[in-house]
C-alpha positions in Angstrom: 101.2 -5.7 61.8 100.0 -3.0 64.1 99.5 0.8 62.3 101.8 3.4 63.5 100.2 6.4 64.5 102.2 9.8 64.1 102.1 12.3 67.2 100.4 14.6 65.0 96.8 12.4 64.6 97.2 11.2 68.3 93.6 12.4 69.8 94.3 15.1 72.4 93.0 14.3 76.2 89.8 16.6 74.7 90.0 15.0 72.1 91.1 17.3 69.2 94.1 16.8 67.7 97.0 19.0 69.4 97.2 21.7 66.5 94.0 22.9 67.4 92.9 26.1 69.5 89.6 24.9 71.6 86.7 27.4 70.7 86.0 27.9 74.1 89.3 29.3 74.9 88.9 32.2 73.1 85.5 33.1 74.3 86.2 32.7 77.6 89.0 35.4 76.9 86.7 37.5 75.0 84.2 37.2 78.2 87.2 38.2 80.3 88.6 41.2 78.8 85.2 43.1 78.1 84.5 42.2 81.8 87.8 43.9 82.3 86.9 46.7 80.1 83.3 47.0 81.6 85.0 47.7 84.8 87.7 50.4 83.6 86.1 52.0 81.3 83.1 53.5 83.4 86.4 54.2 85.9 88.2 55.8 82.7 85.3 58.0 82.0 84.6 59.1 85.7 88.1 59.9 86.2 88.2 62.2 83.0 85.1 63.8 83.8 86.6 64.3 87.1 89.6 65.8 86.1 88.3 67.7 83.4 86.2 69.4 87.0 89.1 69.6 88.5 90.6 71.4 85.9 88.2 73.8 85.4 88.0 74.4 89.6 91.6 75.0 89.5 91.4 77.7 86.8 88.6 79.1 88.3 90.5 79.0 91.7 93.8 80.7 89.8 92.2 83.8 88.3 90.8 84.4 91.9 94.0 84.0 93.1 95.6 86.4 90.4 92.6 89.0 90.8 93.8 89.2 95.0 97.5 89.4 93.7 96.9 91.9 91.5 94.5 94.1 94.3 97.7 93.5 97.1 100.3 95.3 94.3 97.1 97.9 93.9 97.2 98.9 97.8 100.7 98.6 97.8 101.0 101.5 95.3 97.9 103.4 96.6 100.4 103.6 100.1 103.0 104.4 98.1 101.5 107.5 96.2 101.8 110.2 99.1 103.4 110.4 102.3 100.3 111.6 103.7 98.3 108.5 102.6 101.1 106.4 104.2 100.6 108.4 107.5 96.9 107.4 107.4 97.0 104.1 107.2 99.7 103.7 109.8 97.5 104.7 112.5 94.3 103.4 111.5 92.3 105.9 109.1 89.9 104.5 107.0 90.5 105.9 103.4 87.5 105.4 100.7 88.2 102.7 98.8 90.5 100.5 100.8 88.0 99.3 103.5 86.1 96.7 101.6 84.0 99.5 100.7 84.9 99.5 96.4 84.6 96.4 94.1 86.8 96.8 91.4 86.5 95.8 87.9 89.4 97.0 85.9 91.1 93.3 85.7 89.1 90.5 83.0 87.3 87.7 84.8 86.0 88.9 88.0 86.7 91.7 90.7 88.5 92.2 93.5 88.3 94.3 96.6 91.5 96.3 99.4 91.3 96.8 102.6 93.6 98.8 104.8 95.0 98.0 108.9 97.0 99.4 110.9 99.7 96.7 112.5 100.1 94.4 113.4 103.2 96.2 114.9 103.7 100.1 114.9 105.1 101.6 111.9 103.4 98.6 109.6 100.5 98.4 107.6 98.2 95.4 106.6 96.7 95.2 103.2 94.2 92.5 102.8 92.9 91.6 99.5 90.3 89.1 97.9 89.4 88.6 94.5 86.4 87.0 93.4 86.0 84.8 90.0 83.3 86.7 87.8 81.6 83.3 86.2 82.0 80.9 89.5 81.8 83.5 92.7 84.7 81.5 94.3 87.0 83.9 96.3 90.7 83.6 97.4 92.4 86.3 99.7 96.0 87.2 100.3 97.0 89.5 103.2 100.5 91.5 103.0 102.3 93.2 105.8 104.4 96.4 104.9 106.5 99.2 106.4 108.0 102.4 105.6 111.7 102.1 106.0 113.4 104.8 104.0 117.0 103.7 105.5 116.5 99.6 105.8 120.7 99.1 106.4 124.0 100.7 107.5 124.7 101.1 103.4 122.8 101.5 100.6 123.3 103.1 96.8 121.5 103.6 93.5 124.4 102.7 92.2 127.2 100.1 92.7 128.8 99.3 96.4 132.4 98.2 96.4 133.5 96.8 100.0 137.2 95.6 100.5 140.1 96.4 102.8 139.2 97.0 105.9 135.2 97.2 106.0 132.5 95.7 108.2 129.2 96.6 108.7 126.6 95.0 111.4 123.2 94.7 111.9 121.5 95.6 108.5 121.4 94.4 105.1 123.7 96.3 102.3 121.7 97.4 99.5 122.5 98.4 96.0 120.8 99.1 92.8 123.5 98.5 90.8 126.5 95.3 91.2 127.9 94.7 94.9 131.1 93.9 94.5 133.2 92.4 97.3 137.4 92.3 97.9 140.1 92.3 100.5 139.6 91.1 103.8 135.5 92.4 103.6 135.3 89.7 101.0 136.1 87.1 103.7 132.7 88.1 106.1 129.8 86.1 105.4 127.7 88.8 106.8 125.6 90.9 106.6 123.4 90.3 104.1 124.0 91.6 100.2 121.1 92.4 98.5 121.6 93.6 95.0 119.2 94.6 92.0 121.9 93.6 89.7 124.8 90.9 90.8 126.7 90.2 94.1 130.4 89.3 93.3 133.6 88.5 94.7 136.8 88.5 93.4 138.7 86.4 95.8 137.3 83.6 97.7 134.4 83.0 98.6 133.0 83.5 95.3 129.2 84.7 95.4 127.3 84.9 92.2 129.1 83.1 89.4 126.8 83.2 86.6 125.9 86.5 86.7 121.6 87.6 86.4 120.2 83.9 85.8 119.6 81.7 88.4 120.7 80.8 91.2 120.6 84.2 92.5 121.1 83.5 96.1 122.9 81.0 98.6 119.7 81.7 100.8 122.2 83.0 103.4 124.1 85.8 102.6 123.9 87.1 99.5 120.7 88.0 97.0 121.5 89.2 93.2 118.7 90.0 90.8 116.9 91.2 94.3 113.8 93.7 94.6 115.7 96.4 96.3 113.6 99.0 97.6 113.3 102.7 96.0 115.9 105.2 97.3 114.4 107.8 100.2 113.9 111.1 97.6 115.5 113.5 100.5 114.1 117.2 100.6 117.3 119.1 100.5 115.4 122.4 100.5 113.8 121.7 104.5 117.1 120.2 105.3 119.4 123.1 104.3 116.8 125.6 105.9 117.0 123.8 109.0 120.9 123.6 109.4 120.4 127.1 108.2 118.3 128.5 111.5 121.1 125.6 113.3 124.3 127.7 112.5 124.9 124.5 110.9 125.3 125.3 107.2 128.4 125.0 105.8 130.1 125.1 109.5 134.0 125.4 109.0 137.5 125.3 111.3 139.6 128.4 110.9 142.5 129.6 112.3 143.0 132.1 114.7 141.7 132.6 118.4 138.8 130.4 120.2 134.9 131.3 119.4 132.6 130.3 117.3 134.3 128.3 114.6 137.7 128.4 116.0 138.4 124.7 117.5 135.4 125.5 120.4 135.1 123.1 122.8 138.4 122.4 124.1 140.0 123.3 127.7 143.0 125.5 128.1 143.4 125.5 123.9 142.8 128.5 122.3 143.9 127.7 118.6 144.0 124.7 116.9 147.9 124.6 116.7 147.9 124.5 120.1 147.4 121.2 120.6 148.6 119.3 117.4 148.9 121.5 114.9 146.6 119.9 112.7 144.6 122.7 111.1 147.9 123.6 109.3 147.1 120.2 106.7 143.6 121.3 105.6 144.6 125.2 106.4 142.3 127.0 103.6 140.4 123.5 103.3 136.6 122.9 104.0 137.5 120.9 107.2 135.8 120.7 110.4 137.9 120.0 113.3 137.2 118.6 116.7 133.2 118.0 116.1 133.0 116.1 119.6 133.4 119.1 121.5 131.2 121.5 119.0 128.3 122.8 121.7 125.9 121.0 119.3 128.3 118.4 118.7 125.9 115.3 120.1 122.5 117.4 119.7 121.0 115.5 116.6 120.9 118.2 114.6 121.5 118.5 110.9 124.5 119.6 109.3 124.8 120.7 105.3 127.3 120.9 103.2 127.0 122.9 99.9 130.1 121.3 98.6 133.0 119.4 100.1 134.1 118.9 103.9 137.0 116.5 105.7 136.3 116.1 109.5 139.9 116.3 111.1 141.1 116.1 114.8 143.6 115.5 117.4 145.2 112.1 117.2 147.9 113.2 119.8 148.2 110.7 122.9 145.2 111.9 125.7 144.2 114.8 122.9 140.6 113.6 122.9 139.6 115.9 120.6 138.1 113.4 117.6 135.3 113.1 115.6 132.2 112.6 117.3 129.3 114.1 115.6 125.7 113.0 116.2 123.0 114.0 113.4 122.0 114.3 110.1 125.2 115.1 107.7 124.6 116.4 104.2 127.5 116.6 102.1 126.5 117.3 98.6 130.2 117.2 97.3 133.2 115.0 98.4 133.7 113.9 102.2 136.9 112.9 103.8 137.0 111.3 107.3 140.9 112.0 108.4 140.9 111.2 111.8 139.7 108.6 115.0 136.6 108.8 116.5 135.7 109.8 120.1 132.1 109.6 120.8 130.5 106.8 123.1 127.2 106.0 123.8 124.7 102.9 124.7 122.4 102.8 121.4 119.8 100.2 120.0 120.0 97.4 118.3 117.6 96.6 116.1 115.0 93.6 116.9 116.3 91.8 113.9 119.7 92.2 114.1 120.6 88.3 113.9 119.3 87.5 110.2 122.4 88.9 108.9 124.6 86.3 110.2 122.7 83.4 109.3 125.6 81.7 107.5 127.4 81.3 111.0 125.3 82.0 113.8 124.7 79.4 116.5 124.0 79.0 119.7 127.0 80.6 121.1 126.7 84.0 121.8 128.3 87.2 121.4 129.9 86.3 118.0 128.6 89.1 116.4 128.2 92.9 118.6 125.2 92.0 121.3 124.7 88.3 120.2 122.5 86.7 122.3 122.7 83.3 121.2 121.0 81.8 118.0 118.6 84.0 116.1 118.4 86.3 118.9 120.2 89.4 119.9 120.6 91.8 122.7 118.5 95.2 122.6 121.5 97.8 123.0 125.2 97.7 122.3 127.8 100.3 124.8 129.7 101.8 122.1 133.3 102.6 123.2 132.8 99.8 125.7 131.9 96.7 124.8 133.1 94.0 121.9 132.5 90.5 120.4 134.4 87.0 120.0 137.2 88.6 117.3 136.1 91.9 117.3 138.5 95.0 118.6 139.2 96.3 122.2 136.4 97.2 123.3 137.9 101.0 123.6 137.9 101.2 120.0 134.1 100.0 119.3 133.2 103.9 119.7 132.0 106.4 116.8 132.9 109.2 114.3 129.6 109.8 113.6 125.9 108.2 114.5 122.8 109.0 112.5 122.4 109.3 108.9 125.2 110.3 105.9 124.0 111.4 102.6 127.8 111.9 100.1 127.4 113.5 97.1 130.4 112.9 95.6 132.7 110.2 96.9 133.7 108.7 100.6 137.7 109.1 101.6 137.7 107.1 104.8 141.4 107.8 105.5 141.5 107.1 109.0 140.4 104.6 111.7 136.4 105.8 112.7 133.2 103.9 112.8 130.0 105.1 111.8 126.5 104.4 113.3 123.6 104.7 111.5 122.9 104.7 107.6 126.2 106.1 104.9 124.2 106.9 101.4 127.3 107.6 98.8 126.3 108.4 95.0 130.0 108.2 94.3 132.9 105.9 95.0 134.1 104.8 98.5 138.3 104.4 99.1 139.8 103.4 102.4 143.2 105.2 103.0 146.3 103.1 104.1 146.3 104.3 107.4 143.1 102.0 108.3 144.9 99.0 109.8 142.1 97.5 111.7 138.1 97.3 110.9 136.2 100.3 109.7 133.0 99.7 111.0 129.2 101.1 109.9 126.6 99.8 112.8 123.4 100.1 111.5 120.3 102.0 113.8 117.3 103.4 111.8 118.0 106.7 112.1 114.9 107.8 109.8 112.7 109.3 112.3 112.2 113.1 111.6 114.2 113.2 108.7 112.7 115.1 105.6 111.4 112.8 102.8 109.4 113.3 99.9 108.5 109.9 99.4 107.1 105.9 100.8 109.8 103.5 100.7 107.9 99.9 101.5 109.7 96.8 102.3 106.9 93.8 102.0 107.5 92.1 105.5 105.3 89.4 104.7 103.0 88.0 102.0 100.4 84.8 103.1 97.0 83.4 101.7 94.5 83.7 104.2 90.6 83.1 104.5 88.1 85.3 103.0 86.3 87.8 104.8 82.7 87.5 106.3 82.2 91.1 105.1 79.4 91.0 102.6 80.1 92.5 99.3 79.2 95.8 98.1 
C-alpha cells in the first residue's frame, strides 16, 4: 500500500519544505534596504546641513533687515524733531548724519546707516536705509517715502468723531484718535475712508467693526480701526491771534445800529441789519457775525480768531444773498454755531487722490462722486455752487459757508444747511440742528499752506525693500 504523504512534508519546488523562509530572501532584503539607506542617508545629511545654512543665512539676513527697519523709524523721527529739519530735507539739504555719511552702532548685531532725498514729488521726502549684519557683512535696505501733511482730510479729532443725520464729507479720509462712530443716514455712505486709532462703529446697518480692537480691523475698503493715525498739527495760537490782530480780525462781531465797520458792511441800499430780515434781533447781544460774504475781507484768506464763542448768521430771505461765505483760517477757541445757508462759489482743487475714498463703489462710470472721472481717477477741480454728481444736490446748492481750515474749541452747532471746504478740527461734540433737511457737506482741500505750526505731522506714503547702495561705507 502506497504511503500517504501530508502537505506539510511535501518538498517545496526549492525544495524545502513550505514552512520555511529561504536564507536568501532575507539577505537580499538586507542588501536592499542598506542600498536604500546608502542612498538617503548621504541625501538626509546634505539636506540638514543645508538647511541648518539656510537657517543660519536667513537669520543673518533678518537682523539686517531689522537693523534697516529700525534706521527708517530713526530718520523718520530725526524729520520729525523740528520743523526746520523737515524744511531741509524737503528741498534737498544734506544734514550730517543722514547722507550715508554716519554708521551707527547703537542697535546689537551690526550697524546701520540713513540717508536723506528730496522727492520723489514736492512736499515728500525719501529716507533710505541699510543695515549691515555685524558677523556676516550681508546688507538689506528699505527706502520710505514721507510727507508733511498737518491737515490729511476734511475731519479729524484727538478725540471721538460722531457722524449721523445729515453728514457727508468728500475727498479725504476722516481721522480720529479716539472711536468713530457712525448713525443716521451718514451711516449708510460707504465713503470716505474712516481711519481710527481706537474702533470704527455703526449702530445701524452696515455694521463696521464688530469685535471691537482685535482683528479684523479693516474691510480693506472703507473703514480702518486700531489704525496709526497721524499726530494732531500743534497750532501756534500766539502768531495766529497776532495776525488776525494786525487783520482787524480778532474777535470781529455784528452790532446793531447804522452801516460801517461792523455794522452788516457789505450790503447795497441796507444800512442796518433789520433792514433786510431782521435777523440780528435773534443773536442781538450774542457773539454773532452776520453776512461774512460781503465783509471787505470776506474771501481774502485771512485769519479770523475767536477768544471765545461766535455763530455766523445771515439773510435767508428769498434773493437776500447775504449768507455765509467766509474764506480763511477760523479760530474759535470756544463754541461755534453755523445758523444760516451758504453763499460763496468758487472753482477749487481737488486733490490728486481724491478717488481712494470711494473704493467700496467706484467703477468705471463717472461722476458718482463730485469730479469723478471714471475708475480710480478724478477730475482736478470741482465749480462749487455749480456743478453736482449722480445723487448729489442741485447743483446751486454745492456752494460754501466756509473754505479753508476750522479749529472749534468747544463744540460744532451746524444748525443750518452750509457746506464747508477744507479741514473742521472740533475738540468737542458736533450736533446737526433739525433744520438740516438735505446733506451737510465738508469737501476736503489741504488748506495747510502758511498756516502756523509748531510741529511735523508725517504720513508714511510708502514703505519698499530695495537694493543696497554702491556707496562705500564709512
Amino acid at each position: 500500500m502506497p504511503i500517504q504523504r501530508t502537505g506539510r512534508d511535501v518538498p517545496s519546488a526549492r525544495g524545502l519544505p513550505s514552512g520555511a523562509r529561504p536564507a536568501g530572501q532575507v539577505l537580499v532584503g538586507a542588501i536592499l534596504v542598506m542600498s536604500v539607506l546608502l542612498l538617503v542617508v548621504p541625501l538626509m545629511v546634505q539636506w540638514s546641513r543645508q538647511e541648518a545654512r539656510w537657517s543660519v543665512k536667513q537669520q543673518k539676513s533678518t537682523v539686517a533687515f531689522n537693523l534697516a527697519d529700525a534706521a527708517v523709524d530713526r530718520g523718520m523721527w530725526k524729520l520729525k524733531s523740528s520743523t526746520s529739519c523737515w524744511a531741509q530735507a524737503v528741498v534737498g539739504t544734506v544734514q550730517a548724519g543722514y547722507n550715508f555719511d554716519t554708521v551707527y552702532t547703537d542697535i546689537e548685531g551690526g550697524v546701520y546707516r540713513i540717508r536723506f532725498a528730496t522727492g520723489p514729488a514736492v512736499g515728500q521726502v525719501t529716507v533710505t536705509a541699510e543695515g549691515r549684519d555685524g558677523l556676516t557683512r550681508q546688507t538689506r535696505a528699505l527706502r520710505a517715502v514721507f510727507e508733511n501733511k498737518a491737515l490729511p482730510g476734511p475731519m479729524l479729532s484727538g478725540g471721538a468723531i460722531n457722524i449721523g443725520a445729515q453728514f457727508e464729507a468728500h475727498w479725504g479720509p476722516i481721522l480720529a484718535h479716539g472711536n468713530i462712530a457712525l448713525s443716521g443716514a451718514a451711516a449708510a455712505d460707504r465713503f470716505p475712508r474712516k481711519l481710527s486709532k481706537q474702533v470704527v462703529s455703526s449702530s445701524v446697518a452696515p455694521a463696521r467693526d464688530v469685535n471691537g480692537m482685535p482683528p479684523p480691523n479693516t474691510d480693506n475698503l472703507e473703514w480702518w480701526s486700531d489704525y496709526a493715525v497721524p499726530d494732531l498739527p500743534l497750532l501756534d495760537f500766539v502768531t495766529m491771534r497776532a495776525s488776525a490782530t494786525s487783520n482787524g480780525t480778532l474777535n470781529y462781531f455784528t452790532t446793531a445800529g447804522a452801516s460801517g465797520a461792523g455794522k452788516c458792511i457789505g450790503w447795497g441800499g441796507h444800512g442796518r441789519c433789520e433792514a433786510a430780515a431782521n435777523n440780528w434781533a435773534a443773536h442781538s447781544g450774542q457773539p454773532h457775525f452776520f453776512d461774512s460774504m460781503h465783509h471787505p475781507l470776506g474771501q481774502s484768506n485771512r485769519i479770523w480768531y475767536y477768544d471765545n464763542n461766535l455763530i455766523l448768521t445771515g439773510d435767508l430771505t428769498s434773493g437776500g444773498g447775504h449768507r455765509l461765505g467766509l474764506y480763511g483760517t477760523l479760530i474759535v477757541r470756544g463754541n461755534f454755531t453755523i445758523a444760516s445757508g451758504d453763499n460763496y462759489t468758487y472753482t477749487g482743487p481737488i486733490p490728486a487722490t481724491a478717488w481712494r475714498e470711494y473704493a467700496f463703489s467706484d467703477t468705471a462710470a463717472n461722476s458718482q462722486y463730485p469730479g469723478d472721472a471714471g475708475f480710480r481717477t478724478n477730475n482736478a477741480t470741482f465749480n462749487h455752487g455749480a456743478q453736482t454728481w449722480t445723487g448729489g444736490p442741485p447743483a446751486g446748492n454745492t456752494d460754501v459757508g466756509v473754505r479753508g481750515f476750522v479749529y472749534i474749541g468747544g463744540n460744532f452747532a451746524l444748525n443750518n444747511i452750509a457746506d464747508l471746504a477744507g479741514t473742521i478740527w472740533v475738540v468737542g461734540n458736533t450736533t446737526v440742528g433739525a433744520a438740516v433737511t438735505e446733506r451737510a457737506l465738508v469737501f476736503y482741500e489741504d488748506v495747510s499752506a502758511g498756516l502756523p505750526i509748531l510741529n511735523v505731522v508725517l504720513s508714511r506714503l510708502s514703505w519698499d525693500e530695495t537694493a543696497p547702495s554702491a556707496v562705500a561705507w564709512p
